[in-house]
C-alpha positions in Angstrom: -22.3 11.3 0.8 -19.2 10.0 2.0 -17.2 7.7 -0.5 -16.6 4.1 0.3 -13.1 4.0 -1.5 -10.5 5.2 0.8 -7.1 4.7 -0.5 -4.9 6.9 1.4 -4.6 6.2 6.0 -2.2 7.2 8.6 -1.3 4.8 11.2 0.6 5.0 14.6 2.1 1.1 14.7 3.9 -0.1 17.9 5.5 -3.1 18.2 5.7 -4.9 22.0 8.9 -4.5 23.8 10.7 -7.5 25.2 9.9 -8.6 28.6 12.6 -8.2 31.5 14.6 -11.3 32.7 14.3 -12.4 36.4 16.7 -11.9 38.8 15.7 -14.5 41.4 17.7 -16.7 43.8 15.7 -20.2 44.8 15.7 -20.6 48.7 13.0 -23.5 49.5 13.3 -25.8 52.4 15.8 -29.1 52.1 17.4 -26.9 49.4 19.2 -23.7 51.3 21.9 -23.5 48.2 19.4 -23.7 45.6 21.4 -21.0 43.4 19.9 -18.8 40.7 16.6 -19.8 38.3 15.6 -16.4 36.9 13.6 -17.3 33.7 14.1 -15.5 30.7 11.4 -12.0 29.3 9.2 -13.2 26.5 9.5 -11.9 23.1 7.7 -8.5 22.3 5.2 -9.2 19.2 5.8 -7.8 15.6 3.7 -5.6 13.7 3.4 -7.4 9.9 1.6 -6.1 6.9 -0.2 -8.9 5.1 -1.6 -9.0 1.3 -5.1 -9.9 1.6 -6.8 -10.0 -2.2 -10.6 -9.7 -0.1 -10.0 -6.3 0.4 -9.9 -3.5 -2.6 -10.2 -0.4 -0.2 -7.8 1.3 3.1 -11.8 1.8 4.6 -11.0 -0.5 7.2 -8.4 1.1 8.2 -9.6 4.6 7.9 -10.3 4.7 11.5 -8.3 2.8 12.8 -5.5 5.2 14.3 -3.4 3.3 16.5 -2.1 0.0 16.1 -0.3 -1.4 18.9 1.4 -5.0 19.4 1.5 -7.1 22.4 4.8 -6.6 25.1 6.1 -10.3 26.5 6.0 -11.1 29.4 8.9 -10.7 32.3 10.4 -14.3 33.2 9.6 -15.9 36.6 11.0 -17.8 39.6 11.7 -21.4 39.1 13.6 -20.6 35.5 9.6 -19.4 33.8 9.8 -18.0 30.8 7.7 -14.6 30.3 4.8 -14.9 27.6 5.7 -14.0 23.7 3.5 -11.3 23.0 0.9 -11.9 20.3 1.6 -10.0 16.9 -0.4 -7.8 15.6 -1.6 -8.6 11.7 -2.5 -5.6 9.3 -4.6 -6.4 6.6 -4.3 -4.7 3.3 -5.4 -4.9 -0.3 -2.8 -6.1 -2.9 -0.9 -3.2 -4.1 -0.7 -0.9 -1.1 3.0 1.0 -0.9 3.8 1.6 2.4 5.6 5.2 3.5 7.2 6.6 6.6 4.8 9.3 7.6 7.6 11.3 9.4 10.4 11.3 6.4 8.6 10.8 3.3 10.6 7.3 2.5 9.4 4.6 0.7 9.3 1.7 3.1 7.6 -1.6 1.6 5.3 -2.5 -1.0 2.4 -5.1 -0.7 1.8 -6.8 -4.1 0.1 -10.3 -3.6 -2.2 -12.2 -1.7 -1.0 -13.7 1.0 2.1 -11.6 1.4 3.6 -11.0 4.7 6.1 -8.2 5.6 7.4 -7.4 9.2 7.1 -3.9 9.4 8.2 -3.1 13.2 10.0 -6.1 15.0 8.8 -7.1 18.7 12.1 -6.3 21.0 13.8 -9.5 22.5 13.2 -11.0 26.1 16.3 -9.9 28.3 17.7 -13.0 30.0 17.2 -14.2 33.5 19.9 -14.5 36.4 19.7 -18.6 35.7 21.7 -18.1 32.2 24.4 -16.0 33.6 25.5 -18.5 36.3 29.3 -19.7 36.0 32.0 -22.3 38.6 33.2 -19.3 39.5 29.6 -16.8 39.8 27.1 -19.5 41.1 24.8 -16.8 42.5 24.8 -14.1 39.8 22.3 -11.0 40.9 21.4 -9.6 37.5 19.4 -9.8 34.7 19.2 -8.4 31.5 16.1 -5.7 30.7 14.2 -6.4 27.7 14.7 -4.9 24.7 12.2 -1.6 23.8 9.5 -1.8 21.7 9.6 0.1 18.0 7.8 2.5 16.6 6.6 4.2 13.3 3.6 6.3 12.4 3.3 5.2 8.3 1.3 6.2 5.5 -0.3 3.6 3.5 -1.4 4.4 -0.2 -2.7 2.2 -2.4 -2.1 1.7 -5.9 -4.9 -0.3 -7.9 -3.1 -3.6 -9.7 -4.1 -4.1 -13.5 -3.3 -5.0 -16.9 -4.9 -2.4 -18.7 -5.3 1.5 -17.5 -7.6 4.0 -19.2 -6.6 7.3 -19.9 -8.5 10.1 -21.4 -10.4 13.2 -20.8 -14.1 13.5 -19.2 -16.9 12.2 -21.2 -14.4 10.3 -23.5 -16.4 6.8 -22.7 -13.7 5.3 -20.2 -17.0 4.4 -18.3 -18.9 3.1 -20.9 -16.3 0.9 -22.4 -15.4 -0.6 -18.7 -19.2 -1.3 -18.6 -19.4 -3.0 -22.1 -16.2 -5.2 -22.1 -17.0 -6.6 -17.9 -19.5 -7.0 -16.0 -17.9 -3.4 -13.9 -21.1 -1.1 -13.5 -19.0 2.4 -12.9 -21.3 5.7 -13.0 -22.3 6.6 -16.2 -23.9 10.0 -17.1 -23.5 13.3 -19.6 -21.6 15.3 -17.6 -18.2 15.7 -16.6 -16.8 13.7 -14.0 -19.1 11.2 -13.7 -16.5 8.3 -11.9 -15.4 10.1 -8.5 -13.4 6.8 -8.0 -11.4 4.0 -9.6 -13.2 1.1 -10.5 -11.7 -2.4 -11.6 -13.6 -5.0 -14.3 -12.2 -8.4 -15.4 -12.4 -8.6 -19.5 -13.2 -11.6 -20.9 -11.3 -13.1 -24.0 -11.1 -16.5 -26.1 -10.4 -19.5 -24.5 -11.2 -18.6 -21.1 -8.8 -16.1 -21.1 -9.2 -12.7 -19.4 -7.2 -9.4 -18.1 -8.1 -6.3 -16.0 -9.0 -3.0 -16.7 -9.1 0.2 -14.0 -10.8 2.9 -14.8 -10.1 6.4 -13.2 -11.4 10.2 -13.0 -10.7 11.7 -16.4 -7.9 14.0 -17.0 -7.9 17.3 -18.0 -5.1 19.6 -19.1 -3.1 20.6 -15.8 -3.9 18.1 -13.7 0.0 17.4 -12.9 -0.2 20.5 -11.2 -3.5 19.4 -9.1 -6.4 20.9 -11.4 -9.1 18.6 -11.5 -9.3 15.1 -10.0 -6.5 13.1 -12.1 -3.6 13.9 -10.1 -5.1 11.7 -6.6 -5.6 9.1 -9.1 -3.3 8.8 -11.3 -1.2 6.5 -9.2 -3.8 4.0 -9.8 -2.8 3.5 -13.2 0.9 3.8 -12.5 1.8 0.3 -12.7 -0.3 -0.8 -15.5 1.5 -2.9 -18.0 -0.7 -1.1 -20.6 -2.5 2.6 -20.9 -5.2 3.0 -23.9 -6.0 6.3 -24.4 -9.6 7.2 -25.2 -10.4 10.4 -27.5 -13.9 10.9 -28.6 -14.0 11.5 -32.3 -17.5 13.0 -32.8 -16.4 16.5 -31.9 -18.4 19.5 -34.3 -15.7 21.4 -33.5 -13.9 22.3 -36.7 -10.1 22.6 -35.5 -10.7 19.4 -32.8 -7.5 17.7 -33.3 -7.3 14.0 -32.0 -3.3 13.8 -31.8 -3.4 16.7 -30.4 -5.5 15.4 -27.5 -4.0 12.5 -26.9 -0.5 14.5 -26.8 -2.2 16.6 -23.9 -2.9 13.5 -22.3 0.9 11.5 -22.8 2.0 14.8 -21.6 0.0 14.8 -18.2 2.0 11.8 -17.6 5.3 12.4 -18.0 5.0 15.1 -15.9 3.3 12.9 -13.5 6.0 10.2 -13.3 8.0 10.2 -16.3 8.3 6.5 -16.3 5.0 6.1 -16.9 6.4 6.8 -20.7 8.3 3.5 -20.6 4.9 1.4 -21.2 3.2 0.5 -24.5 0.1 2.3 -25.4 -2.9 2.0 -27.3 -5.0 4.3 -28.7 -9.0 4.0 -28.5 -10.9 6.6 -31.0 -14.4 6.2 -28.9 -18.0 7.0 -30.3 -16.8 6.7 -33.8 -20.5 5.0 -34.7 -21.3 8.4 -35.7 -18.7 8.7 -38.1 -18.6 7.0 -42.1 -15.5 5.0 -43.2 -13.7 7.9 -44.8 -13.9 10.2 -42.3 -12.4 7.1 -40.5 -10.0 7.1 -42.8 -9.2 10.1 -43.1 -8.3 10.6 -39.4 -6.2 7.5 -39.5 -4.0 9.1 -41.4 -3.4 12.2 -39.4 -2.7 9.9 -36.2 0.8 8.3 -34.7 2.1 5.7 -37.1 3.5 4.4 -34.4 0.4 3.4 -32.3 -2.1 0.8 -32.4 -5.1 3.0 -33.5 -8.6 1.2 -33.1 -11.7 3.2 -33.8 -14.8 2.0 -31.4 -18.4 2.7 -29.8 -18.9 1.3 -26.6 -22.5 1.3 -26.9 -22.8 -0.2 -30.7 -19.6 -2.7 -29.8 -18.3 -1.6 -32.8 -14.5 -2.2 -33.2 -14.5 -3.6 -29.6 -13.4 -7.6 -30.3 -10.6 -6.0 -32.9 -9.7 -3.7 -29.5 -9.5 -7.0 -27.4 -7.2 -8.5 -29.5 -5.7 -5.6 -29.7 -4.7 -5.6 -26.0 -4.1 -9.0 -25.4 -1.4 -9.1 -28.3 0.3 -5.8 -26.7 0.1 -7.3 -23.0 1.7 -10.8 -24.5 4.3 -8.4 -26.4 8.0 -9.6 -25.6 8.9 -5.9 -25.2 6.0 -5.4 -22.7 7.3 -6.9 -19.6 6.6 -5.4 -15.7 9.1 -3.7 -14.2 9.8 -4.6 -10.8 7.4 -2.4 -8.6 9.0 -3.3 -5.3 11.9 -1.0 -6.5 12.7 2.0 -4.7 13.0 4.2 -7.8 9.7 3.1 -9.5 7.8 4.7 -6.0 9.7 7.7 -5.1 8.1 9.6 -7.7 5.1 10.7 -5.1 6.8 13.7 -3.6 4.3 15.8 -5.3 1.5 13.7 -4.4 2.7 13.0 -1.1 3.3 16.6 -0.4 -0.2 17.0 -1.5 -1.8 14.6 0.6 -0.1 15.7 3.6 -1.5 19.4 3.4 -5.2 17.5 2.7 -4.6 15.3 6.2 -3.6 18.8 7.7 -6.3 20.1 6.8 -8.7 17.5 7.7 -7.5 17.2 11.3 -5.6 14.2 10.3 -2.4 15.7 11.1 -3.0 16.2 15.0 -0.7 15.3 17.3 -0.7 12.1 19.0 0.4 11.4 22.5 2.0 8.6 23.1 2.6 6.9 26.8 6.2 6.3 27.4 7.8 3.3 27.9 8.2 4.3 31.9 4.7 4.7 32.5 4.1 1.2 31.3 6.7 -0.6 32.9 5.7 -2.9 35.7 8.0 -4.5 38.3 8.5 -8.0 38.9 7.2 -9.4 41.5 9.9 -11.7 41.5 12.4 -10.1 43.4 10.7 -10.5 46.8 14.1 -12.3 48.9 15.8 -9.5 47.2 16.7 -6.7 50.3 18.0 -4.0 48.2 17.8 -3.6 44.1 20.7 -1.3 44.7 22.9 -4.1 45.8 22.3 -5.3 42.2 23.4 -4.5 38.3 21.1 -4.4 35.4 22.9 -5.3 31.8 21.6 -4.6 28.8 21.3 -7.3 26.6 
């Protein structure tokens, strides 16, 4: 069955191209010097990306391959001006990057609701003969073309906004604990990669208080170099003010080492996007109701003194209030502050990724080639220049 959460789409945008100027010379009876009242092209319409916190998902746009802004209108006799073309508004979920499908470049980012961003700008009406009249050139017999339209074909790729991001292996109760601490309902079963998808949940705390948590595919060693399905989703974690780590602890496995699990984990992100390092973290010790308070103690010990170490079950709630306050006191720390994710360097990390997702939309048939109309086979002339004998008698400017 086809998935509902889309978060990679290719687009071909187009903004309108300006419309042309008039080039007309009023002749009506009682008036046989009536001079020049061209009226100036309307404005081609712009092509704007626009937060919009109602959708969490590209599956709108999924099939929506071409979007194309409306050209203004050419300028008339009796100094008209042409018809601004209507922009064209592309909705998107808060936290969608924006790419240039043809170069690889970073282009925009999206980040709240409400948000607007002109990607492609409408091209400007060309003036009509009336604004180039002079003393000396009352009867000018030009007018300026409008200016083209712009194109782009982007990539749009969203990146899930939260507070806190879980991290940990298959079956290590990222799930469960989303489930326990929101009202989030992800897949839950005893097997490995049970969530196919991110999911979101808003945790409650005192006083009203609340953050949210994003839960994604778990990790497993390699999956910086695309084993398993971590590496498509772990851009959904990468601007998380917070990562907690989740490592089961009721392992009968003799020489099952916790640090060294979460040190497979910290190092699947670094080689993911190094400054994913930069954030705090928190470690999670899941399904420890199955272990006594020595053994507890006993693996404390052998863990990072460094990290906040809480030992929980999801499904007994033990240890889950002492890891809210946990989190709330490392997303309030002083030391814990966003970067600025609108920065170029903070998204150029993707090349692997994007190189990635490329070969998928090849494969696919996402890839095809498009053909485009060109600008002459739309073109229409105006009907405006009936006194005119001969356009050759005539020079075009541009503007």
């Amino acid at each position: 069955m086809e998935s509902n959460f889309v978060d990679y789409v290719k687009i071909l945008c187009r903004s309108g191209k300006g419309g042309r100027g008039s080039m007309h010379l009023r002749h009506v009876k009682y008036q046989p010097n009536g001079g020049p009242d061209g009226g100036d092209g309307g404005e081609g319409g712009d092509v704007i990306l626009r937060g919009n916190h109602n959708y969490w998902t590209l599956l709108h746009l999924k099939y929506q391959r071409h979007v194309f802004a409306e050209s203004g209108g050419n300028g008339g006799r009796d100094k008209c001006h042409g018809t601004n073309g209507k922009s064209v508004y592309i909705d998107v979920p808060c936290g969608t990057v924006v790419y240039n499908a043809e170069t690889g470049k970073y282009v925009c980012d999206v980040t709240y609701d409400g948000q607007e961003i002109v990607l492609l700008k409408g091209g400007r009406g060309g003036l009509g003969n009336f604004q180039f009249r002079t003393p000396t050139r009352q009867a000018p017999r030009f007018a300026q073309p409008g200016e083209p339209m712009e194109e782009m074909t982007i990539i749009l790729e969203l990146k899930l906004l939260a507070d806190v991001g879980l991290v940990g292996f298959p079956n290590a109760g990222k799930s469960t604990l989303l489930s326990a601490l929101s009202s989030a309902r992800p897949k839950i079963a005893n097997y490995p990669f049970t969530t196919l998808e991110p999911s979101l949940g808003i945790v409650s705390y005192r006083d009203n208080l609340s953050f949210v948590m994003a839960d994604i595919p778990g990790i497993i060693e390699g999956a910086s170099e695309g084993r398993g399905l971590g590496l498509r989703f772990l851009r959904h974690i990468e601007r998380n003010s917070l990562f907690l780590f989740m490592v089961p602890g009721d392992s009968h496995d003799a020489n099952y080492d916790i640090k060294h699990d979460y040190e497979v984990l910290l190092n699947e992100l670094q080689q993911f996007n190094p400054d994913m390092l930069d954030k705090r973290r928190v470690l999670a010790v899941t399904k420890s109701d199955l272990l006594d308070e020595e053994l507890i103690g006993m693996l404390r010990d052998t863990l990072p003194k460094d990290l906040p170490v809480v030992f929980i079950s999801s499904v007994s709630g033990y240890g889950l209030d002492e890891l809210k306050d946990v989190l709330w006191k490392e997303l309030n720390n002083e030391s814990n502050k966003l970067l600025d994710i609108t920065s170029e360097d903070t998204l150029v990390h993707r090349d692997k990724d994007m190189t990635r997702f490329l070969d998928e939309l090849k494969a696919e048939g996402e890839d095809e080639d498009i053909t485009v109309v060109s600008e002459e086979d739309i073109v229409s002339m105006d009907d405006d220049l009936d006194d005119v004998e001969d356009l050759d008698d005539y020079e075009f400017v541009e503007p």
